[in-house]
C-alpha positions, 0 to 999 in steps of 0.5 A: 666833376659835374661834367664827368658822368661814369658809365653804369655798372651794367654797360662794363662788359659792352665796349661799343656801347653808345657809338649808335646813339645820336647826339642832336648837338650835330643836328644842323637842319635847325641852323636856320632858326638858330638866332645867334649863329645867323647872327653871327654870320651877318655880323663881322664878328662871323668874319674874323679869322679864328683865333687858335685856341689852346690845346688843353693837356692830355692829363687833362680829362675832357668830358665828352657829352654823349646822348644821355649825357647833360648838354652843357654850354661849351664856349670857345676861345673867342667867347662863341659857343661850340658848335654842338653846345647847348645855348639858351636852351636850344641845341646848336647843330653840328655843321661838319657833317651836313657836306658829307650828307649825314643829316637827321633826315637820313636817319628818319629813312630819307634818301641819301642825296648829297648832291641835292638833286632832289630839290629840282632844276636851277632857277634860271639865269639872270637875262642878259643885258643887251643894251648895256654899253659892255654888252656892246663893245663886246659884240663889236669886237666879235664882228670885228674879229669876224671881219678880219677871218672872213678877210683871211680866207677871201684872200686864201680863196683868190678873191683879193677885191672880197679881201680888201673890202672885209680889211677895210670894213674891219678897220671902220669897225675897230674904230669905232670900237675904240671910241666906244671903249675910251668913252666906257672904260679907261684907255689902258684897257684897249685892246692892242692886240686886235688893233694890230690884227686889224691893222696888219691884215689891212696893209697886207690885202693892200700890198695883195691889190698891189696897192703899195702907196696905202700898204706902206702908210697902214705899216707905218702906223703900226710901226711908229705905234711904241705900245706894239711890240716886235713891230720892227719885224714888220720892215721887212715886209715894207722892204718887200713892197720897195723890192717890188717898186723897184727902189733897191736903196729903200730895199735894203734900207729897211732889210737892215732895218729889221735885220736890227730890231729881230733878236739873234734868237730868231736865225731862220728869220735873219737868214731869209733877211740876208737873202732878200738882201743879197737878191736885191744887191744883185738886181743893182749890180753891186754883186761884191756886195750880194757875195757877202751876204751869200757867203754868210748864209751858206756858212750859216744855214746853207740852203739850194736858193742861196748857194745859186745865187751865190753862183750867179753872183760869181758869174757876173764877175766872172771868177772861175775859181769861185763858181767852181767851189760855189757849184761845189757847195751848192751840190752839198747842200743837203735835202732832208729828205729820206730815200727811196728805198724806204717806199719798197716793201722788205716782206709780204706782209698785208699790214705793212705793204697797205701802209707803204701805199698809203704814205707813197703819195701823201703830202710829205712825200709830194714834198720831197719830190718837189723838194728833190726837183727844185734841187736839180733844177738848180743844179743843171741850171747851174751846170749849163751856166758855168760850164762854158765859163769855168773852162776853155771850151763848154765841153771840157766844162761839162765834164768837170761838172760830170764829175763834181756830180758822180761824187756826190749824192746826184748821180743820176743827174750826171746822164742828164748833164751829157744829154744837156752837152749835146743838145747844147752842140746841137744849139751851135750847129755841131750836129756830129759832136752831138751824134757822137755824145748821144751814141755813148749812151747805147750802153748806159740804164734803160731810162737814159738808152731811150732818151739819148735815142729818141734825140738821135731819131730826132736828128736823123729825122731833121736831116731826112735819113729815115732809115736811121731814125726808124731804127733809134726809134726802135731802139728807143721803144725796146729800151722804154716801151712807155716813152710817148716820145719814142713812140711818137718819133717811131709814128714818124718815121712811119708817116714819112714812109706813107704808111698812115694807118700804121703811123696812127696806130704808134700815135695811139699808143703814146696817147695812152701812156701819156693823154698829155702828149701834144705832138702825138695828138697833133700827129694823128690829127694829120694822119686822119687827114691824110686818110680822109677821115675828116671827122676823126681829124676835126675831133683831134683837133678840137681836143688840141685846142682845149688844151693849147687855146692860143695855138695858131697851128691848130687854128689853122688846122681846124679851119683848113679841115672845115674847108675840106667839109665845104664848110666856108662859114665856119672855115671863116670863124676859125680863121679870124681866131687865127687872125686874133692870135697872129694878126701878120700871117699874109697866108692866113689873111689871103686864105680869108680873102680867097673865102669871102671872095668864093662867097661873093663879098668882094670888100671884106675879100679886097680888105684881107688881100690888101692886108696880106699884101702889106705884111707880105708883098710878094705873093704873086697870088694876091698881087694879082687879085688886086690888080684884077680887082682894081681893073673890075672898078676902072681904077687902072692907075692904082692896078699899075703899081701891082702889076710892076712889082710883079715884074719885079718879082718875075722879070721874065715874064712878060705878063706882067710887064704887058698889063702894066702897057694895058693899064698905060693905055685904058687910062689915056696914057697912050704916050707911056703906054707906047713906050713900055710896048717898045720897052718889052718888044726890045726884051721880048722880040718874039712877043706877037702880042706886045707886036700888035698893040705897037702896030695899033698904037702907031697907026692911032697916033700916026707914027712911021714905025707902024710899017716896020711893027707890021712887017715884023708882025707878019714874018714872026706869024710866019715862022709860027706858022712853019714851026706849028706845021713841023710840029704838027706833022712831027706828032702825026708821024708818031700818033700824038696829039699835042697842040700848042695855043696861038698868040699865048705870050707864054709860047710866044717868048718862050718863058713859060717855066715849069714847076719844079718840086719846091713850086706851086703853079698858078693858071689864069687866063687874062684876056685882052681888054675890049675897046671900040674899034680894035681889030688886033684886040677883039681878035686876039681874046685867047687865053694865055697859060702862065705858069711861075715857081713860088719864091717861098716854095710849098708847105707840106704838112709833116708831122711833129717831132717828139724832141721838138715841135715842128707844126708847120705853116700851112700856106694853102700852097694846094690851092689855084687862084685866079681863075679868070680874073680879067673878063672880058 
């Protein structure tokens, strides 16, 4: 009852008496001092866990000490005294309260500070030890990691060497790493899983260098290592650098390798196994094999790839039935991708129109589109394969092909196969079957109008019926004003009318709906030569040059244009990148020859003459130059050979067989010499000039037949003479002046041959060699006019077509060689 203090009469009536009075039992600012409770906390006897005490009865009264209550000592069940009790005089603070910050101090009107900012800013941390060996191995993993990413992007970049050298840098470092760590801690704590980065990354960049030999070591090490997991995967990747090595056995070896070790769960990483599996039977012609493996993808996971492959496994064993179900099954396989449709806008509204936009060429929608035309791809790849092979004609193949494709979801692909039936009878010279099947198509959508006639403007174009092509060249534009290879066509037809400036115009427009239109650019390039303006043509030309750099056409273009600016030296430049690029063109190597010789370097002009004459050794041009050349440096027995094929090439011209007789005489050789003169006076009666060389031959040598040359001579002078008189007198009586040159071979044998359209005509005036005492030689110096038809006939320029491109080979066919080759 002592403990049990009774409230004074005169608190009755106040019932929230004492509940503002403090009790210092809850004072906790004196814990520090407190000597038994930090004793406590040091001792073990703070740290046993609490025994739970009894809970006394509700009868039974417990006296709550107040303020002004005695402070009696309360003990706890474990004999410690309770936090508030009074304990050798000293009142223990109570501690509950101090965390939610109700202190002494708050009541003696400090400010409220839970959170203890008051007391400053923390002490610093502790510095880092850097000299510690955890310290280090933590700082060389960071690098190594480093390593392997800066690796990762070279590669991305392109820079594969980079790529290499960070891989191999990574794996010293991990290395050492190791070593390190093994010396410091236990070897369980390694770290496997930046070993295996490191060691991946490094067999990657290697198979990247095609490095395979030390690619397939690196991956045999991670896969013979049991502590990585999911290693086995990693076979795939060696059976990849086998398929690339050409060793299909290994190939397949290690595809069913990891086909093995990779869970059922995985499908798409199966299906691609069994795909590289399939590729690889095919490439060793066990195509049974690779219809297995086909056949189990497209039953699983069918895809555009496979179901190709499947067809040209078919092929090769030539089923037909089964290449038209594999086609069919190929044309199945469903794109995932969404319509059309949904890029057009339903209504008006700003918001929605400004997100269709956004979304009609982002990234997914690129996707689809060349998701959409890989898919094509294959199907008219497949379609132009097996159409021949699936049916008893090619035709009647396309058109069961043409029907598979209407029923399905490529219809638009169907035109596209009629297109491809045509030009395939183009292909084998059916061009009235091909006419017929592109003129089906006058009828059909816009898109496929324009191009069925800028095909038929092609044809009619190639056969040289202009009128037909310019009018599906019309029809073509009116269809699709925006095609460039209608309007290119249309150019054409033009050009070929000789209406230049019109045809540039045309031209024009199918360079501003496509600047990527080679043949329009190539085209007006012709057209502003045609009308002279030189500096417009070499603009075009260079432009086509930037964009096609290994074009021997638009070389040759630029070069000629430079010789037509009288521009030799930089003609010169641009026929040697010609001569780069087709090293065996004789035209160009002659035309080379024709400019150092212009620029007086006879042995650069000797070196490209006798190349071209030994890629093409019937050009009389460059026939003749080396004989002329060989006769300028008194080497007469190496121009013979030079001067016989030309008689071989023209063997009625008799100019040629007399040089070969003049090169027999300069060099010594009278005795063959006399024998050709026979030789061409027997196929040439008439020839006044192989007659006086007979007669001063003879007389040299002392021969009787010298009468019988001179008498022969004088009675052919003699007809020369009346038949000169009787033209003479012909052209007087009808006020014209025509002369004709005396002792000419040309006019004497008869066989001066006129060019015809498909000719070119060559001049040169080859004059008698001098010699000591040689009446009939120094007498007969005038020149002699031949003429001949080139077998290979001119090269005009015309302008390419749209369908194909036909950049023809400008021979410099306009050119005249050989003008006075042989001075006297």
């Amino acid at each position: 009852m002592e403990n049990v203090h009774l409230a004074p009469e005169t608190d009755e009536d106040d019932l929230y008496s004492g509940y503002n009075d403090y009790n210092p039992t809850y004072d906790t600012e004196e814990l520090e001092n407190d000597t038994a409770f930090q004793q406590a906390v040091r001792t073990s006897h703070g740290r046993r866990p609490p025994i739970t005490a009894k809970i006394p009865s509700t009868a039974v009264t417990r006296p709550v000490p107040t303020g002004y209550g005695s402070k009696t000592s309360l003990v706890s069940s474990m004999g410690r005294p309770m936090t508030g009790a009074i304990q050798d005089g000293v009142t223990r603070p109570m501690t509950a309260v101090r965390a939610a910050g109700f202190t002494k101090a708050a009541l003696r009107g400090t400010a409220f500070d839970p959170l203890g900012q008051a007391r400053g800013p923390a002490p610093p941390l502790e510095a880092r030890n850097e000299d510690s060996p955890e310290e280090k191995i933590r700082q060389l993993e960071k690098k190594v990691n480093e390593l392997v990413e800066e690796s990762c992007i070279a590669n991305s970049c392109g820079d594969l060497k980079l790529a290499l050298e960070k891989a191999k840098d990574a794996g010293r470092k991990e290395r050492v790493l190791v070593r390190q760590r093994e010396q410091v801690t236990t070897p369980e704590n390694t770290n496997l899983d930046l070993t295996y980065s490191v060691l991946f990354n490094l067999a990657s960049q290697y198979s990247a260098n095609d490095m395979y030999a030390e690619a397939l070591n690196t991956y045999q090490v991670i896969v013979r290592n049991k502590m990585f997991s999911n290693a086995g995967r990693l076979k795939v990747n060696m059976g990849n650098i086998y398929l690339k090595q050409r060793n299909y056995s290994k190939a397949i070896k290690f595809y069913r390798m990891a086909l093995d070790q990779i869970p059922s769960v995985h499908k798409e990483m199966r299906i691609k196994i069994m795909q590289n599996i399939g590729v690889t039977f095919i490439k060793t012609g066990q195509y049974s094999d690779a219809i297995n493996s086909f056949e189990h993808v497209m039953s699983v996971a069918p895809s555009l790839k496979a179901g190709f492959n499947l067809i040209l496994s078919y092929f090769a064993i030539g089923d037909r039935e089964k290449m038209k179900k594999a086609f069919q099954k190929l044309i199945a396989v469903p794109l995932e991708i969404d319509e059309d449709d949904k890029y057009i806008s339903p209504s008006d509204d700003p918001h929605t129109n400004l997100v269709i936009e956004a979304i009609k060429n982002d990234h997914l929608r690129q996707m689809e589109r060349e998701r959409k035309a890989m898919a094509e791809k294959y199907i008219m790849t497949a379609a132009k394969l097996i159409a021949p092979a699936i049916e008893t004609s090619f035709a009647v193949g396309y058109d069961w092909c043409v029907e598979v494709v209407k029923a399905s979801q490529y219809v638009e692909l169907a035109n596209d196969l009629e297109i491809n039936k045509a030009i395939t009878y183009l292909r084998q010279k059916d061009f009235n079957q091909a006419v017929e099947t592109l003129k089906m198509f006058e009828k059909k959508d816009t898109r496929v109008k324009s191009a069925a006639a800028t095909n038929l403007s092609f044809l009619y174009y190639l056969e040289n019926d202009f009128a037909q092509a310019s009018s599906y060249a019309d029809l073509a534009v009116n269809s699709d004003r925006y095609n460039p290879s209608a309007l290119t066509n249309k150019g054409n037809t033009v050009f070929a009318d000789g209406d230049y400036e019109k045809a540039a115009e045309f031209y024009r427009e199918a360079l501003r709906n496509d600047s990527s239109c080679t043949e329009a650019l190539y085209n007006i390039g012709l057209t502003y030569k045609k009308l002279n303006r030189l500096d417009e043509a070499l603009d075009c030309f260079l432009k086509l040059h930037a964009i096609l750099r290994n074009s021997a056409q638009v070389l040759h273009q630029i070069a000629s244009i430079y010789e037509l600016m009288e521009d030799p030296s930089q003609a010169t430049e641009w026929l040697m990148q010609l001569i780069s690029v087709v090293p065996t063109d004789s035209r160009a190597l002659c035309k080379l020859g024709e400019l150092y010789d212009g620029e007086g370097d006879k042995s650069q002009a000797f070196q490209h003459y006798y190349e071209s004459y030994r890629y093409f050794p019937s050009n009389i041009g460059v026939i003749e130059w080396l004989g002329a050349y060989y006769i300028d440096t008194q080497f007469c027995e190496k121009a013979i050979q030079y001067f016989e094929r030309a008689a071989l090439i023209q063997p009625t011209h008799v100019k040629w067989q007399l040089m070969v007789a003049s090169c027999f005489r300069r060099s010594g050789n009278y005795q063959k010499a006399l024998d050709t003169y026979k030789d061409i006076h027997r196929k040439f009666p008439e020839n006044a000039e192989c007659l006086r060389f007979l007669v001063r031959l003879c007389t040299d040598i002392g021969l009787k037949e010298v009468q019988e040359y001179a008498t022969k001579l004088k009675r052919l002078e003699k007809m020369k003479e009346i038949r000169e008189q009787r033209i003479r007198s012909g052209r007087d009586g009808s006020g014209g002046s025509r002369g004709r040159r005396d002792g000419g071979a040309g006019s004497d044998s008869g066989q001066n041959c006129s060019a015809s359209s498909k000719g070119e005509r060559l001049s040169a005036r080859l004059r008698a060699f001098p010699a000591a005492n040689e009446p009939y030689e120094s007498s007969s110096n005038k020149e002699v006019d031949v003429s001949y038809v080139d077998p290979l006939g001119p090269q005009v320029e015309r302008p390419k077509t749209a369908a194909k491109k036909r950049i023809e080979d400008d021979d410099f066919a306009d050119e005249e060689l050989g003008d006075d080759l042989l001075p006297e």
